[in-house]
DSSP file (Angstrom, degrees, kcal/mol; ACC not computed):
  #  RESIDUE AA STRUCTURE BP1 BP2  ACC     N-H-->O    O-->H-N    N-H-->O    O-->H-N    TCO  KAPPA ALPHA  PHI   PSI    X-CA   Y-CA   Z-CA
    1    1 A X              0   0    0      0, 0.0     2,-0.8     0, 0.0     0, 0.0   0.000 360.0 360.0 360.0 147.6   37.2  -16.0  -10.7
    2    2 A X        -     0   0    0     50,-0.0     2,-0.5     2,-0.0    50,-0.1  -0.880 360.0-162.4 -97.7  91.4   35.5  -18.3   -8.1
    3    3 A X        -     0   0    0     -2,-0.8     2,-0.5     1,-0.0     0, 0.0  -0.811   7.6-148.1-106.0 147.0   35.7  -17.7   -4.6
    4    4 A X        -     0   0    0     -2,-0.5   101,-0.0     1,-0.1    -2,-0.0  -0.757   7.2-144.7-110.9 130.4   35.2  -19.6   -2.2
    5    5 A X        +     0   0    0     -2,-0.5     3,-0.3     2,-0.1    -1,-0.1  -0.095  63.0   8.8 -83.9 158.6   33.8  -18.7    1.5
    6    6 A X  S    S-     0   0    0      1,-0.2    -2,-0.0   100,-0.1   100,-0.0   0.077  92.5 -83.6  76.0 158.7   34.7  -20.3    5.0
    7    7 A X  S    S+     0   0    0     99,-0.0     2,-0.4     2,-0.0    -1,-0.2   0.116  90.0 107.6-107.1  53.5   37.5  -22.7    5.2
    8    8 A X        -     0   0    0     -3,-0.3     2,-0.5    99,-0.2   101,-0.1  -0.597  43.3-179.7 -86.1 110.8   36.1  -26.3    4.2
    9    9 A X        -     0   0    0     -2,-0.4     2,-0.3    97,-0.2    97,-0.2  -0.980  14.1-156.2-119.9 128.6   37.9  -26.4    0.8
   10   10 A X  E     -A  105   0A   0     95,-0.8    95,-1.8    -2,-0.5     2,-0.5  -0.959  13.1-176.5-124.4 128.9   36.5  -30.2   -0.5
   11   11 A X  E     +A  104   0A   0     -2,-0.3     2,-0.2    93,-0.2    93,-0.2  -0.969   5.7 173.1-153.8 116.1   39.2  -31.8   -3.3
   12   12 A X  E     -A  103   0A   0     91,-1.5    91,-2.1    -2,-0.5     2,-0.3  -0.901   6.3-173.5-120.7 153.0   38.2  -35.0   -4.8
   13   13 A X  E     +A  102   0A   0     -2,-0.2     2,-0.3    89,-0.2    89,-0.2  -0.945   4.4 174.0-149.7 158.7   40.0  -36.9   -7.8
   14   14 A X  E     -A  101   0A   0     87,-2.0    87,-1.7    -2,-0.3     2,-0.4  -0.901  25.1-141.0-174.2 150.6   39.6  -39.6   -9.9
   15   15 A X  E     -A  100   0A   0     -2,-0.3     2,-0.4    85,-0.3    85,-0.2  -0.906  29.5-179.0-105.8 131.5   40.6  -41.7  -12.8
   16   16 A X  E     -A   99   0A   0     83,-1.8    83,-2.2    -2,-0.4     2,-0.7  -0.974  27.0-138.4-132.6 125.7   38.2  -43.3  -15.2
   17   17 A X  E     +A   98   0A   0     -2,-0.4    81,-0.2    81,-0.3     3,-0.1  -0.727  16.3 178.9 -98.3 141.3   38.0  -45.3  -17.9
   18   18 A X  E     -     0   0A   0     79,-1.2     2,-0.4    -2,-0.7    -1,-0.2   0.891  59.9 -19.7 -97.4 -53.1   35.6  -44.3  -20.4
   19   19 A X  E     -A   97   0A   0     78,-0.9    78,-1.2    -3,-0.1    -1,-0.3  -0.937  25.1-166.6-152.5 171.6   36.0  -46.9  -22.9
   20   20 A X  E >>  +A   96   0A   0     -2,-0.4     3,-1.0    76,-0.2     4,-0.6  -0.360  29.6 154.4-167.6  76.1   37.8  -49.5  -24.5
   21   21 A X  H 3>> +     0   0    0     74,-1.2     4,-1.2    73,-0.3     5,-1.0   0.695  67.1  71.3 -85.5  -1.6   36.0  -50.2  -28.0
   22   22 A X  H 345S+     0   0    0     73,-1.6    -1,-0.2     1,-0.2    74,-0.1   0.852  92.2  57.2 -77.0 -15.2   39.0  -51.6  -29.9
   23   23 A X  H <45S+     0   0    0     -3,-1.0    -1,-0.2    72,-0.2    -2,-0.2   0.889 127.3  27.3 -76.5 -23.2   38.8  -55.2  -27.4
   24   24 A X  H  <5S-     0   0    0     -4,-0.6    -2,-0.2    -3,-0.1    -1,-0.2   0.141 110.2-108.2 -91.9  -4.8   34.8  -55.1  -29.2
   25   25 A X  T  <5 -     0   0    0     -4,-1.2    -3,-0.2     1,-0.1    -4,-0.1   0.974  56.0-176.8  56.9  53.2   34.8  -53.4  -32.4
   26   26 A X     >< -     0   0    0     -5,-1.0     4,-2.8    69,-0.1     3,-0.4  -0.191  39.2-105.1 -78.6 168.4   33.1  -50.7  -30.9
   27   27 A X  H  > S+     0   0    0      1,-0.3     4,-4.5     2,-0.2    -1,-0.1   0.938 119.1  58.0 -72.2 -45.8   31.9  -47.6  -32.8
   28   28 A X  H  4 S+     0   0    0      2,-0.2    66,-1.0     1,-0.2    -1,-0.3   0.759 120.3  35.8 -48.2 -39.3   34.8  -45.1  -31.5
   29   29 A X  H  4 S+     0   0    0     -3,-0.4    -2,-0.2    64,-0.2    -1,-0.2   0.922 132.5  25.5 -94.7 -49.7   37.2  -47.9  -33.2
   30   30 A X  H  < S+     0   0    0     -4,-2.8    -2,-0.2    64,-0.2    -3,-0.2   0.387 113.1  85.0 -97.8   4.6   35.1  -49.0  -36.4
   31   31 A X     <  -     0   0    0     -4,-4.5     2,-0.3    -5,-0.2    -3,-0.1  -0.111  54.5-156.7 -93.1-162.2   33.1  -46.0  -36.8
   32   32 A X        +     0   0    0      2,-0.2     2,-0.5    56,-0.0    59,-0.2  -0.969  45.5  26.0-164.8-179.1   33.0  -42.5  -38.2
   33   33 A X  B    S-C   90   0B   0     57,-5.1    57,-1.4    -2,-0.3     2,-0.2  -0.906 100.7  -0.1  92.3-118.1   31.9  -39.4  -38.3
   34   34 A X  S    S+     0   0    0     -2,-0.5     2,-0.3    55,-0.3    -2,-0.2  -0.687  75.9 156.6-104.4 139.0   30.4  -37.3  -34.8
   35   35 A X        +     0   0    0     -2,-0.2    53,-3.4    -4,-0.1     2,-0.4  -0.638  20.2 179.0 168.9 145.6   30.5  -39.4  -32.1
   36   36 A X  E     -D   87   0C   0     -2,-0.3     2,-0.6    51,-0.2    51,-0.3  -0.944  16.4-150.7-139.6 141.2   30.6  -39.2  -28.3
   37   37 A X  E     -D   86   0C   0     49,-4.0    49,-0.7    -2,-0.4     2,-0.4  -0.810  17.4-158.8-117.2 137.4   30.8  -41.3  -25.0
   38   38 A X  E     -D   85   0C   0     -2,-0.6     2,-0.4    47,-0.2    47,-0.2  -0.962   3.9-167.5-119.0 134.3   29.3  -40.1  -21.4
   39   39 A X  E     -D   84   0C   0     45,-1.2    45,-1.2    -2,-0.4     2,-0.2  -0.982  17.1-139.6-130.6 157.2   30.1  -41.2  -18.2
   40   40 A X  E     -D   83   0C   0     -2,-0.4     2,-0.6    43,-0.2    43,-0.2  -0.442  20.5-162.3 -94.5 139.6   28.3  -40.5  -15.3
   41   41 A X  E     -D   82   0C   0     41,-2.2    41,-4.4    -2,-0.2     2,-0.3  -0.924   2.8-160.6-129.9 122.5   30.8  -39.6  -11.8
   42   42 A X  E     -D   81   0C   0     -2,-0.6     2,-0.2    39,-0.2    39,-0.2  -0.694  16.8-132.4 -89.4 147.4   29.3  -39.8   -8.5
   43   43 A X        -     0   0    0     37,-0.9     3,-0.2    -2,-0.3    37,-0.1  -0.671  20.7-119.2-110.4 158.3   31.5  -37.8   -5.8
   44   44 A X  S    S+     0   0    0      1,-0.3     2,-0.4    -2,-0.2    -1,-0.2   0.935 100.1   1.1 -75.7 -67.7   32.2  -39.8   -2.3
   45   45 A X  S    S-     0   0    0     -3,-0.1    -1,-0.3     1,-0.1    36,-0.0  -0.797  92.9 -94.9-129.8 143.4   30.3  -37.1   -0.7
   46   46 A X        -     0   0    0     -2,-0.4    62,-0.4    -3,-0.2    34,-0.2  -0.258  24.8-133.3 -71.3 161.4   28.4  -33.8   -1.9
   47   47 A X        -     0   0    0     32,-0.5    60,-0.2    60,-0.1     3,-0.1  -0.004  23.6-117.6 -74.1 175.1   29.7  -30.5   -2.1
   48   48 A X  S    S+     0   0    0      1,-0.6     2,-0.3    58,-0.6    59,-0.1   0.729 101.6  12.9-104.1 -23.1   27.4  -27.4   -0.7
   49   49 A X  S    S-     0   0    0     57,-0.4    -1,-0.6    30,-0.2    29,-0.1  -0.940 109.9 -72.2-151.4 147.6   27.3  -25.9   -4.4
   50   50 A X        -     0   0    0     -2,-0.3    28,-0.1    27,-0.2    29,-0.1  -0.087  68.9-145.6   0.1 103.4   28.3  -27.4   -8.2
   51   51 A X        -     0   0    0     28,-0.4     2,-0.4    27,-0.2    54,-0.2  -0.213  25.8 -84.7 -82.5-163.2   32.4  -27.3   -7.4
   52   52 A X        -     0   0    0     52,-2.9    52,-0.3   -50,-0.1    -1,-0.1  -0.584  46.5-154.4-109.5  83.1   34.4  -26.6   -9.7
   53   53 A X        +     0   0    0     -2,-0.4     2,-0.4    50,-0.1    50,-0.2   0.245  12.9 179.1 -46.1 145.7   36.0  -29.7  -12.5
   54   54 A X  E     -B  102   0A   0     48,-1.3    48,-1.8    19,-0.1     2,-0.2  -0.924  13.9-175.7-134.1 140.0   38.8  -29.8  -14.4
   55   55 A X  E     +B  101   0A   0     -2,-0.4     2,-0.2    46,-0.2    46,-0.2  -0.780   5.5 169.2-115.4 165.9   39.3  -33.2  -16.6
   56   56 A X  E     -B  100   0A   0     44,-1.8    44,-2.7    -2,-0.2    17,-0.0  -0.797  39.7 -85.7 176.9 154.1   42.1  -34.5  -18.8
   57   57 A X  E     +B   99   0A   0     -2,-0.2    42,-0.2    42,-0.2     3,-0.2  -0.280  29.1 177.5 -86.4 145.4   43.2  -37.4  -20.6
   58   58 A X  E    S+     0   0A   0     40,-5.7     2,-0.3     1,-1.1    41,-0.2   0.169  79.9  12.5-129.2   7.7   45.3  -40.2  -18.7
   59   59 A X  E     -B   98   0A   0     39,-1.0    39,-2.1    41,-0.0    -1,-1.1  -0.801  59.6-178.8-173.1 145.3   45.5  -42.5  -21.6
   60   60 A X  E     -B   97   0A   0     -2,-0.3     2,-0.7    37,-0.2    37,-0.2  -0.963   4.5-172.6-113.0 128.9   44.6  -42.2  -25.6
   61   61 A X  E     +     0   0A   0     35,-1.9    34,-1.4    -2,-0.3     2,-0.4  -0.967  25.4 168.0-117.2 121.2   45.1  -45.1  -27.6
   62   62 A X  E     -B   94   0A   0     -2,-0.7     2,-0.3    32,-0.2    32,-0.2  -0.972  39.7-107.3-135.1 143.2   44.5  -43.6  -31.2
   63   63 A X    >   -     0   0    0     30,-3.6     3,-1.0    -2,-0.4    30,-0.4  -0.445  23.5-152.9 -59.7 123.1   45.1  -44.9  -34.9
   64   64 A X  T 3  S+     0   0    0     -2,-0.3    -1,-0.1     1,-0.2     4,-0.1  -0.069  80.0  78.2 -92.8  43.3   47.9  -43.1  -36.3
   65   65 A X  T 3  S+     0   0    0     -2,-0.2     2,-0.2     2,-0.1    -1,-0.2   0.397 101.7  39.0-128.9  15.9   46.8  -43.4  -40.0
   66   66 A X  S <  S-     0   0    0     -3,-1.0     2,-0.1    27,-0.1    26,-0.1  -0.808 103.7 -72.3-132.7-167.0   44.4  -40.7  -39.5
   67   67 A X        -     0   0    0     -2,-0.2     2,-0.4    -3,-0.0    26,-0.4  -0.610  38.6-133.6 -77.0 164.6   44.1  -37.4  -37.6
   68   68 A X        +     0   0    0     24,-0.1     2,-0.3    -4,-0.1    24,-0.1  -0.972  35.8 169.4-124.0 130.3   43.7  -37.6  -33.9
   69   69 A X        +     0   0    0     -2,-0.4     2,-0.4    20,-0.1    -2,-0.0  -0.998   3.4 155.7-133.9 128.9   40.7  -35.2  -33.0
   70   70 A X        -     0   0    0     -2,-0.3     2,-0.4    18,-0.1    18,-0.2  -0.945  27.9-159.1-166.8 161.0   39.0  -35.0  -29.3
   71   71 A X  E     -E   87   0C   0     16,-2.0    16,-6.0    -2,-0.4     2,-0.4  -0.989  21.1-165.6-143.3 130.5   37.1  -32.8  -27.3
   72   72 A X  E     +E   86   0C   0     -2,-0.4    14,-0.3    14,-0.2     2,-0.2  -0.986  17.7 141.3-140.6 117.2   37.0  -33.5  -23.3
   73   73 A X  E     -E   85   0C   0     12,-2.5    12,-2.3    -2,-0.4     2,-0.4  -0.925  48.7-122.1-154.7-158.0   35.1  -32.2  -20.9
   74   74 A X  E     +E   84   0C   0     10,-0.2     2,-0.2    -2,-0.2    10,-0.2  -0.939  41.4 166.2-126.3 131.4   32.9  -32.2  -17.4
   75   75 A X  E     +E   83   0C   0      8,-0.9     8,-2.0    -2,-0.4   -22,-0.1  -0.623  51.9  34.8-132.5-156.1   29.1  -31.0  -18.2
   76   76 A X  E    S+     0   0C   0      6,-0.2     2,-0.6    -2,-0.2    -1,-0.1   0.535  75.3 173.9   8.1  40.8   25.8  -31.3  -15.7
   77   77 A X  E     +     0   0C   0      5,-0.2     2,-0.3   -27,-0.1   -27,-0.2  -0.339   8.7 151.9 -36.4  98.0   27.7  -30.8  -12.8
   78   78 A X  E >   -E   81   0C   0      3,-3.0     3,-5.6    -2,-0.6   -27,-0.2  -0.860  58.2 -66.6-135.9 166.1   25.7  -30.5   -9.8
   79   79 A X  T 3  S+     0   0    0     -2,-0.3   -32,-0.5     1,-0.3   -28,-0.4   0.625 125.4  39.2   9.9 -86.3   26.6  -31.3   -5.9
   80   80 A X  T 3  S-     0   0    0    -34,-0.2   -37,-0.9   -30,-0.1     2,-0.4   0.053 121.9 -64.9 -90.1  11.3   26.9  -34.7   -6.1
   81   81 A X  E <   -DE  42  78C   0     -3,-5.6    -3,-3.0   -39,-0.2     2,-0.3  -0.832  42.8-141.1 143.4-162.5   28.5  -35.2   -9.0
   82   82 A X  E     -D   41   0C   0    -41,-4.4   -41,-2.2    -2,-0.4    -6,-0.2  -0.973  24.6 -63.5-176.2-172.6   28.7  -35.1  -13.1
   83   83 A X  E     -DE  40  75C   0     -8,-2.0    -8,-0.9    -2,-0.3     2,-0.4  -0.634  20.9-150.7 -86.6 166.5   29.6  -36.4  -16.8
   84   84 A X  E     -DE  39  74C   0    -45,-1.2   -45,-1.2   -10,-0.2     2,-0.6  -0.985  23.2-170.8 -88.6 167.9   32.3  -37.1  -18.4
   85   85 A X  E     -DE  38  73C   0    -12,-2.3   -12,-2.5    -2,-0.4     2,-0.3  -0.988  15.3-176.2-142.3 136.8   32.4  -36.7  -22.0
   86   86 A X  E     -DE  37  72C   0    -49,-0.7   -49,-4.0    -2,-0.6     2,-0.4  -0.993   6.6-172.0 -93.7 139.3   34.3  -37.3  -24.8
   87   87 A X  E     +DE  36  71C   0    -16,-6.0   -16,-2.0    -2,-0.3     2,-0.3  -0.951   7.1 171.5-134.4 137.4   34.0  -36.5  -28.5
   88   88 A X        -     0   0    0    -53,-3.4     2,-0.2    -2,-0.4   -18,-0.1  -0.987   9.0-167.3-143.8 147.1   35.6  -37.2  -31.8
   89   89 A X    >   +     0   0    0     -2,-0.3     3,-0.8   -55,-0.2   -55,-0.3  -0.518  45.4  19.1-105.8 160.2   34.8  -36.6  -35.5
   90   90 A X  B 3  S-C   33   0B   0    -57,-1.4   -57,-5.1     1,-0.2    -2,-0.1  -0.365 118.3 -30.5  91.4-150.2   35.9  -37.6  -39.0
   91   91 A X  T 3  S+     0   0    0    -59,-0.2    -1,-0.2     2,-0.0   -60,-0.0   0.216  89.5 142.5-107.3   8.7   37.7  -40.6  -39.7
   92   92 A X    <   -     0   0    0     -3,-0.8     2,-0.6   -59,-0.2   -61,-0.1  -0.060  41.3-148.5 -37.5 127.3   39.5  -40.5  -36.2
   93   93 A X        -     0   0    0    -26,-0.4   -30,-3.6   -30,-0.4     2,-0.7  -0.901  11.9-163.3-108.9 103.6   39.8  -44.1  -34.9
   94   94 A X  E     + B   0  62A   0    -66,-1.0   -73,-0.3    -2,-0.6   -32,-0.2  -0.782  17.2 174.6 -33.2  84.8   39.6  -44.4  -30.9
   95   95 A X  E     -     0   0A   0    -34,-1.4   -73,-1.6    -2,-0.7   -74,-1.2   0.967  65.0 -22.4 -77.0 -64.9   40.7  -47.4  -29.4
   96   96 A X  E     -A   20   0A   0    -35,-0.4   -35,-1.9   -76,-0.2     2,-0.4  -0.922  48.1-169.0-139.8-163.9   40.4  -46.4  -25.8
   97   97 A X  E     -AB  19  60A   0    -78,-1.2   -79,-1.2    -2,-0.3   -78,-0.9  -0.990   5.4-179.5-151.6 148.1   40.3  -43.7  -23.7
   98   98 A X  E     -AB  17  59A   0    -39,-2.1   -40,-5.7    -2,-0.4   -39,-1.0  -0.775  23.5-156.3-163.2 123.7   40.5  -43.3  -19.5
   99   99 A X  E     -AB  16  57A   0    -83,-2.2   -83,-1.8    -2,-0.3   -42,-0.2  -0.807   9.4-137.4-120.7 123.1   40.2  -39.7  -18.5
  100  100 A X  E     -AB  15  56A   0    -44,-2.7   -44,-1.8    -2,-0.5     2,-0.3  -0.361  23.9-168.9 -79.8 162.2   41.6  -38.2  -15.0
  101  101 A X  E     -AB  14  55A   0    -87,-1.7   -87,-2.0   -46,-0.2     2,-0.4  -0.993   7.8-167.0-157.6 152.1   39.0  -35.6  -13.2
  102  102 A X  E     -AB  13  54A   0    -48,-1.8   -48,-1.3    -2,-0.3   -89,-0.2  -0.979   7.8-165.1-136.3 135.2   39.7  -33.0  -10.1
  103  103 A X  E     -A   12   0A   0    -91,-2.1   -91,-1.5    -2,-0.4     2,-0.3  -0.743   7.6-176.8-146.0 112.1   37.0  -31.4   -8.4
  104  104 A X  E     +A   11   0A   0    -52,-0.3   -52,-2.9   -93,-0.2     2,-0.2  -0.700  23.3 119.2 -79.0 132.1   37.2  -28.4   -6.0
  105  105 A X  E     -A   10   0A   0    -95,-1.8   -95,-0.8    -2,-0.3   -54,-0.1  -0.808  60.0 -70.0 168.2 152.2   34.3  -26.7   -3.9
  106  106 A X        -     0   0    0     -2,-0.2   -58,-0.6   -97,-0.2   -57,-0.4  -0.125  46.7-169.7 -41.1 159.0   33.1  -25.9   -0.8
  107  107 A X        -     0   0    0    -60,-0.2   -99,-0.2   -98,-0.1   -60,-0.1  -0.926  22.3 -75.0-121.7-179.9   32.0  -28.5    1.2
  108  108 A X        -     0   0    0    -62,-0.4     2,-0.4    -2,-0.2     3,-0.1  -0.135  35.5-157.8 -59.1 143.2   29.9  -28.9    4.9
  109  109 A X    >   -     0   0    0      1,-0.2     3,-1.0  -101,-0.1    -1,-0.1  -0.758  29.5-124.3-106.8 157.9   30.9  -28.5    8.0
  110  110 A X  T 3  S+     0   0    0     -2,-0.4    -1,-0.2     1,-0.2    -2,-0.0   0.993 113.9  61.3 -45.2 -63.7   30.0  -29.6   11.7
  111  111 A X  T 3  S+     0   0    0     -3,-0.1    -1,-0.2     2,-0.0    -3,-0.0   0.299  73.8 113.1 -15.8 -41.8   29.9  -26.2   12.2
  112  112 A X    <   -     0   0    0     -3,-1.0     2,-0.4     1,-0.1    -4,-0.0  -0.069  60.9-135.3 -28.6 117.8   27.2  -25.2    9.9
  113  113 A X        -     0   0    0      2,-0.0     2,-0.5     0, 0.0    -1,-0.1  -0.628  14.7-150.1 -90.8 172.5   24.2  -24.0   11.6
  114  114 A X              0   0    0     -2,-0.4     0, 0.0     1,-0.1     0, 0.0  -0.977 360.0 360.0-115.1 115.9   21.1  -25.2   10.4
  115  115 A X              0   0    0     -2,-0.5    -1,-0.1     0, 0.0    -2,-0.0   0.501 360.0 360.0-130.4 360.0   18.0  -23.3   10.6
């Protein structure tokens, strides 16, 4: 469990879209095999330590004549901000994707002293 000290509680959200290869013939739609997308997420203002992310998908467009496989999540997470990533295998076809994200964590205060 994470706790966190003082009360300056920072809770930032966002929706993103990650892709959209199907308007482009993009790989996620015409490809196969391993294959992955990053995006980078800046926070409006940093946090005092890495908070903590939760992500989750707020649209899938997938071809339904194969299996639908994907793996979503927030990696290099630091202060000011982090990836998201999605990954899919196989013959999965990905048209697009746009992925919601919450982040919780301490942030500064006036208060702070500085020494």
């Amino acid at each position: 469990m994470r706790k966190l000290l003082g009360a300056h509680i920072g809770i930032e959200q966002g929706n993103t879209e990650l892709f959209s290869d199907f308007a482009n013939g993009g790989e996620m739609w015409t490809g196969s095999g391993t294959r992955e997308r990053r995006k980078a997420v800046r926070f409006s203002e940093a946090f005092r330590s890495p908070p903590s992310v939760q992500v989750s998908l707020s649209l899938w467009d997938m071809d339904q004549s194969a299996n639908i496989r994907a793996d979503i999540l927030a990696e290099n997470i630091t202060e000011s901000g982090f990836e998201l990533v999605f990954r899919t295998w196989a013959d999965t076809r990905v048209a697009r994707v746009r992925m919601s994200w919450l982040a919780i964590g301490e942030v500064a205060s006036e208060d702070d002293w500085q020494l």
